[in-house]
C-alpha positions, 0 to 999 in steps of 0.5 A: 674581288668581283665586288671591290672592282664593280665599286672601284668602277662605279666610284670611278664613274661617279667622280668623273666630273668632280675636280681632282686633287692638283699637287702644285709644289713639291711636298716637305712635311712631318710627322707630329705637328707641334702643340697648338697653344699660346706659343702656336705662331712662333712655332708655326713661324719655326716650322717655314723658316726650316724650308717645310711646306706641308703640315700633316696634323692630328697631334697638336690640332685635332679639335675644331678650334685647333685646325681652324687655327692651324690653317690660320697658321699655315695660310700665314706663312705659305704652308698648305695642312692635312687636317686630321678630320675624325668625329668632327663636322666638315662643315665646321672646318674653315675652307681655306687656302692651306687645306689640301686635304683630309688625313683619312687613314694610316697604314691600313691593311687590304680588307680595308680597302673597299670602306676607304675608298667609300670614303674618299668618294665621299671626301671628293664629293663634299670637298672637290678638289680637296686630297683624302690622305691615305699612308700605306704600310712599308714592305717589312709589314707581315702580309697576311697580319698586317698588309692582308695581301701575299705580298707588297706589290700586290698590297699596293696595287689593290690600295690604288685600283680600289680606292682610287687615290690621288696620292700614292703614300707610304713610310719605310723606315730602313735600319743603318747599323755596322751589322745590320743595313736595311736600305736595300729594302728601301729602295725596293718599296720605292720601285713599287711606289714608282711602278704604281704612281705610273700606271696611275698617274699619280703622285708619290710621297713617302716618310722616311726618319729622322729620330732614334726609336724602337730598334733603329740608331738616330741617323746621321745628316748623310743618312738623313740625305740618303733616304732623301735623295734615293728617294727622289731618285725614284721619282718622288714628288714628296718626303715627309720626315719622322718625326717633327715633334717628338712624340710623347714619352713610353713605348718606342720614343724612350729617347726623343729626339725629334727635330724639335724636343718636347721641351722646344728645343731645336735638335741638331736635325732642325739644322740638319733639315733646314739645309736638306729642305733648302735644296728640296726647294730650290729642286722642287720646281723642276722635280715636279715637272719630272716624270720617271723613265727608268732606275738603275742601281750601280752595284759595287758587287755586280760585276756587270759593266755600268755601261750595259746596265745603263742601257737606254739613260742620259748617262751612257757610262760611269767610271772611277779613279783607281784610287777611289772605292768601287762605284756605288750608285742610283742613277733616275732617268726622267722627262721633263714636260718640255720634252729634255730629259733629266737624270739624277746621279745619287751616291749610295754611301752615306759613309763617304763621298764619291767622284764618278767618271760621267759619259753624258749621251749629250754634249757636256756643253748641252747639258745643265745642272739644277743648282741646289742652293739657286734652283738656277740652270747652271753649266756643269762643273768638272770636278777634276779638271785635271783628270781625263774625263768629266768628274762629279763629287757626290757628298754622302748620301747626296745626289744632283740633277742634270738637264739633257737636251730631248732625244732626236 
């Protein structure tokens, strides 16, 4: 332990001049990026014209000719690359505008640490500027077999003391079944992603999914929108979905279904994905200025009063029509960098909608909506003007973000 904190200071201070990796949009990539071949740009093409604007590679780049390519691509159509660099000479890869990066590692355990961060110093010193791409493991990994740590907090507070990352990154894939509802768990890496990121004022991304494999069903579009707005809920400054392309044949993938086949063919989650990355970004300007103050989970089985638990938020109360089902929420609390204060309100169900009651602690005069489908400032809309109090609908799985004057 003594070893890998002298390490970490002594990187520390060698990098102190080097510029550091800058996120400058709103981060919507993929898992699997497709084959690089004769139909390489009408894919390329396939990919922005579904709102995406990262490519992680690895899969159809993953030779020196491939990622020069792929960069081509991506420089072409506005979409920045994490290149997947290994065995390869980094001088022969293209500096070019799309490169944000280097994919180093995927879901490496504790013991692990110390060489990575070796290596991303390297990366910085040769590439300034450049992210070196690191994915955690999610918190049903098995401590000592896999995340080599007690426990998930402690997992990732080594990974960001030691390495020194720029990007704080995970995937966490929950499990939507009649008998069996892993979300909760979800939200838990998500409190641990936000609590890091903060102390280190970095970044989160995280994968979440988007195909049947292994044990879990193929989501839904509001299951897909749930993992989706939870996670933004917590602050995340990147979504990463899994899978793009559907991987190859055997092992957990016997059923495809990706949001491109291996055939190329659009699934239903192409359509799916391009309405949710359309919002991603229009919301993304203002997200990216957002810094997360607080969360806070509206429980149907917590009989505690919403008003005491949202304690210190820009939503003081929420309430519900007699006729509609108890009140399952997230509420992310967030200040933005001109001093408002935000506030994203996400439904928990992804089976039905939901009509909460909202008490703003401003003026609902002074309080505005980030429109998903404009990414415009716009007035809030009651809901139900005809219901004492203002009401906003939440589809399943949906959330929306308010903007609220600063705190006096």
């Amino acid at each position: 332990m003594v070893t890998a904190m002298l390490l970490t200071l002594m990187m520390n201070a060698a990098s102190e001049d080097i510029p550091r990796f800058e996120q400058d949009r709103f981060a919507i990539g993929f898992w699997v990026d497709p084959p690089m071949d004769e139909r390489a740009d009408e894919r390329y093409k396939e990919i922005t014209d579904a709102g995406f604007n990262l490519v992680l590679g690895g899969f159809g780049a993953n030779t020196e000719e491939t990622i020069a390519q792929q960069l081509e691509l991506c420089e072409k159509y506005d979409m920045k690359a994490l290149v997947l660099y290994r065995g390869m000479d980094l001088d022969a890869i293209p500096d070019s505008d799309a490169l944000w990066g280097f994919m180093v590692r995927d879901e490496p355990g504790a013991p692990e640490f110390p060489d990575l961060a070796e290596e991303v110093q390297a990366l910085r010193e040769s590439h300034p500027g450049k992210l070196a791409y690191i994915n955690l493991f999610p918190n049903y990994a098995s401590p000592w077999g896999q995340l080599g740590a007690e426990n998930y907090d402690e997992y990732v507070r080594l990974f960001v003391e030691q390495t020194d990352i720029d990007v704080l990154s995970m995937d966490h894939y929950p499990i939507f079944k009649p008998d069996h509802d892993t979300r909760d768990n979800y939200i838990l890496d998500l409190d641990v992603m936000r609590k890091y990121s903060l102390e280190a004022d970095i970044p989160f991304w995280n994968f979440f999914n988007i195909m049947p494999y292994g044990p879990h069903t193929d989501p839904t579009e509001a299951q897909v929108r749930w993992q989706v707005f939870s996670s933004l809920t917590y602050g995340a400054k990147g979504v990463l979905y899994f899978c793009y392309y559907t991987p190859g044949p055997g092992g957990e993938f016997p059923k495809g279904g990706a949001i491109i086949t291996r055939d190329d063919r659009r699934t239903r989650h192409y359509y799916e994905a391009r309405r949710l990355n359309e919002q991603l970004n229009n919301l993304g300007p203002t997200l990216m200025q957002l810094t997360s103050t607080g969360v806070y989970r509206i429980d149907p089985e917590d009989d505690t009063p919403p008003s005491e638990i949202l304690e210190g938020a820009p939503i003081v109360d929420l309430k519900r029509d007699d006729v509609d089902p108890q009140l399952n929420l997230l509420v992310g609390a967030f200040e933005h960098e001109d001093g408002r204060r935000a506030v994203m309100l996400s439904n928990y169900e992804f089976a039905f909608s939901s009509w909460p009651t909202v008490v703003f602690d401003a003026p609902v005069e002074e309080v505005r909506e980030i429109d998903k489908w404009s990414g415009e400032e716009i007035p809030v809309y009651d809901d139900s003007p005809d219901l004492e109090g203002l009401q906003i609908s939440l589809t399943d799985g949906e959330g929306r973000l308010f903007l609220l004057p600063a705190k006096e």
